[in-house]
Backbone as CSV, one residue per row, in Angstrom:
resi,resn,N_x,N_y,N_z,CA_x,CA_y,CA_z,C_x,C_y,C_z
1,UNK,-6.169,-10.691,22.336,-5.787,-9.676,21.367,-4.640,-8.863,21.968
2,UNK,-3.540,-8.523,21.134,-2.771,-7.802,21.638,-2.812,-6.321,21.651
3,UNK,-1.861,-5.731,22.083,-2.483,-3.833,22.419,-2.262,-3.449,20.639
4,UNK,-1.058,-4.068,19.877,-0.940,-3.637,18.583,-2.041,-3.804,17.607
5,UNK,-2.662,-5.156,18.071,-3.965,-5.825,17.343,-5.029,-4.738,17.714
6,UNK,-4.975,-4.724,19.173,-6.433,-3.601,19.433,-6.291,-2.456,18.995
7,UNK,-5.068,-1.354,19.292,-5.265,-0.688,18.494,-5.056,-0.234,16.746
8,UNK,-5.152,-1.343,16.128,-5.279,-1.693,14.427,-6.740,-1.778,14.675
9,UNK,-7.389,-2.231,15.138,-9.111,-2.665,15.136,-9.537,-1.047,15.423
10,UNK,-9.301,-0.099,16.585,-9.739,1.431,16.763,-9.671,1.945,15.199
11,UNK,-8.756,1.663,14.873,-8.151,2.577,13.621,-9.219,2.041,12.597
12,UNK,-9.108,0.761,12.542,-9.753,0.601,11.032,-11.131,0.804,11.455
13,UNK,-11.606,0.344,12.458,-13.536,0.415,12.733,-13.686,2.012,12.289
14,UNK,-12.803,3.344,13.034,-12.878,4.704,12.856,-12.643,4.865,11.087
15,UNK,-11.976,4.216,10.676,-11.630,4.253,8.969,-12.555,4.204,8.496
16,UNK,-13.403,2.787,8.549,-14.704,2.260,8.216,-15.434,2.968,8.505
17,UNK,-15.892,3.806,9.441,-17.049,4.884,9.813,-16.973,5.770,9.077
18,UNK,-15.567,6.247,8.152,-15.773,7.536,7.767,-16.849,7.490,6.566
19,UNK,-17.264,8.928,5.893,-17.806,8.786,4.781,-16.821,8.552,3.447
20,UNK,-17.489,8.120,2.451,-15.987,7.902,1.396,-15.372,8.612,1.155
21,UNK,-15.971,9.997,1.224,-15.100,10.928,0.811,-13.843,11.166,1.378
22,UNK,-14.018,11.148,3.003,-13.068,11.082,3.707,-11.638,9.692,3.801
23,UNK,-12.591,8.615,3.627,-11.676,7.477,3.700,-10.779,7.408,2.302
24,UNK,-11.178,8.232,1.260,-10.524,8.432,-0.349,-9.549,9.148,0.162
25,UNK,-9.653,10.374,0.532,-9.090,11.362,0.604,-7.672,11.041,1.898
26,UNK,-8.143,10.207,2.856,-7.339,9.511,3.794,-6.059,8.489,2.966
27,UNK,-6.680,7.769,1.878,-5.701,6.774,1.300,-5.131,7.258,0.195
28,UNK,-5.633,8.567,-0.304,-4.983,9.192,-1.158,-3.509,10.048,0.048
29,UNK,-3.772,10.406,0.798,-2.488,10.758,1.500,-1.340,9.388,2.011
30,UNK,-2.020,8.547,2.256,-0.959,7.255,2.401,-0.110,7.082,1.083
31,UNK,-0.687,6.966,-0.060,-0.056,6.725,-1.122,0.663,7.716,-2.291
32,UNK,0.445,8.947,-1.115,1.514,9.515,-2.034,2.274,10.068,-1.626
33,UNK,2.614,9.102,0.005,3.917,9.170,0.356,4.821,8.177,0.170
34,UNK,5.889,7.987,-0.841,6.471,7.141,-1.153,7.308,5.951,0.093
35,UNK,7.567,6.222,0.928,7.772,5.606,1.976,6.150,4.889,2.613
36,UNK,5.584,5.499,2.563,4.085,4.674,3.123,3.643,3.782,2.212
37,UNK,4.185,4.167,1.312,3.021,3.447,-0.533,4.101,2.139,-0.739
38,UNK,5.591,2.477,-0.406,6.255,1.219,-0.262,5.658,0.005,0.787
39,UNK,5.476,0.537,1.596,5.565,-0.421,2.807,3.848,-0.751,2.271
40,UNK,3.064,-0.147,2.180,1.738,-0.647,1.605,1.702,-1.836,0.513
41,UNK,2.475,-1.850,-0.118,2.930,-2.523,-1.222,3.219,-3.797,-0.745
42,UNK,4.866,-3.585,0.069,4.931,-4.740,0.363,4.236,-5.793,1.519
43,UNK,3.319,-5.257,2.396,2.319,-5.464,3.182,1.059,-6.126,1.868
44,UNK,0.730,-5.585,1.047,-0.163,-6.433,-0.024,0.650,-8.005,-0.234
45,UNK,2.113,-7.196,-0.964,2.417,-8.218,-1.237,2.526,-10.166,-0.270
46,UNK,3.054,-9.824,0.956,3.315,-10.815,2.103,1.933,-11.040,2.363
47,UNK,0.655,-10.403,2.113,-1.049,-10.864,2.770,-1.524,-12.236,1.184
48,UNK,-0.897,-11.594,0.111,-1.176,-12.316,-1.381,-0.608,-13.604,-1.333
49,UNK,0.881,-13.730,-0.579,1.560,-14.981,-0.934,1.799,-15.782,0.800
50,UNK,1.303,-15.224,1.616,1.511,-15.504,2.973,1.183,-17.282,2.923
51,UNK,-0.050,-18.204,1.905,-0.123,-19.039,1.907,0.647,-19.956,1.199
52,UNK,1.812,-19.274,0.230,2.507,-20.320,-0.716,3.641,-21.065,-0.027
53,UNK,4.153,-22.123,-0.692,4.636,-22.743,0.282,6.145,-21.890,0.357
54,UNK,6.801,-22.281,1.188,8.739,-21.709,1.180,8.980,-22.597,0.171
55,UNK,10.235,-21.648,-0.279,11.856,-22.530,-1.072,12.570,-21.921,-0.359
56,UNK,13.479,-23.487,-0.545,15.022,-23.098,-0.249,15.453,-22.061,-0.778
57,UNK,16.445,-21.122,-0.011,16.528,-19.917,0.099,18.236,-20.193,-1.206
58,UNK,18.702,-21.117,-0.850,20.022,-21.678,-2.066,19.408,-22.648,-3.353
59,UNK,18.286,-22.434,-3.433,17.685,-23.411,-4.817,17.386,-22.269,-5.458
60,UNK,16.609,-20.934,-4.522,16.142,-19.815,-5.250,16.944,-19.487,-5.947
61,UNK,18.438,-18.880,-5.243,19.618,-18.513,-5.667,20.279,-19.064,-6.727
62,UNK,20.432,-20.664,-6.700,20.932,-21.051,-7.776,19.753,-20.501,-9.267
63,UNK,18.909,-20.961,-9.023,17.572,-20.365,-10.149,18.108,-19.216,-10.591
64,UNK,18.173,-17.884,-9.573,18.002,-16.628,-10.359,20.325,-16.750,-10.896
65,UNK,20.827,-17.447,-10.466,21.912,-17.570,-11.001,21.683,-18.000,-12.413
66,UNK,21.327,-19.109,-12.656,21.039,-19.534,-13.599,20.614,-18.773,-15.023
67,UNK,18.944,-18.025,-14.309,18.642,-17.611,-15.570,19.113,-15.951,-15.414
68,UNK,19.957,-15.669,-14.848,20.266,-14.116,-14.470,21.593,-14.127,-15.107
């Protein structure tokens, strides 16, 4: 495990311990900082599609040429 991995595991086990009230009230401050709620976002997004396969990065392009 690395030191970034271990300390992500402190954080979330301490997250997980809290009561809900606290862990609500914790993710209600992440997300309504627009800079945090971005990067939350796109962190969902890359965990949702992390298994699809790649495209060519010039097939994409021609595509959104196409219908753009």
């Amino acid at each position: 495990m690395t030191k970034v991995q271990a300390t992500a595991e402190v954080f979330i086990t301490a997250f997980m311990h809290l009561p809900r009230p606290e862990r609500e009230a914790f993710l209600l401050r992440l997300i309504r900082d627009p800079k945090l709620r971005e990067d939350l976002i796109d962190l969902a997004i890359v965990e949702k599609r992390k298994k699809e396969k790649t495209r060519d990065f010039d097939k994409v392009l021609a595509e959104i040429r196409k219908n753009g």
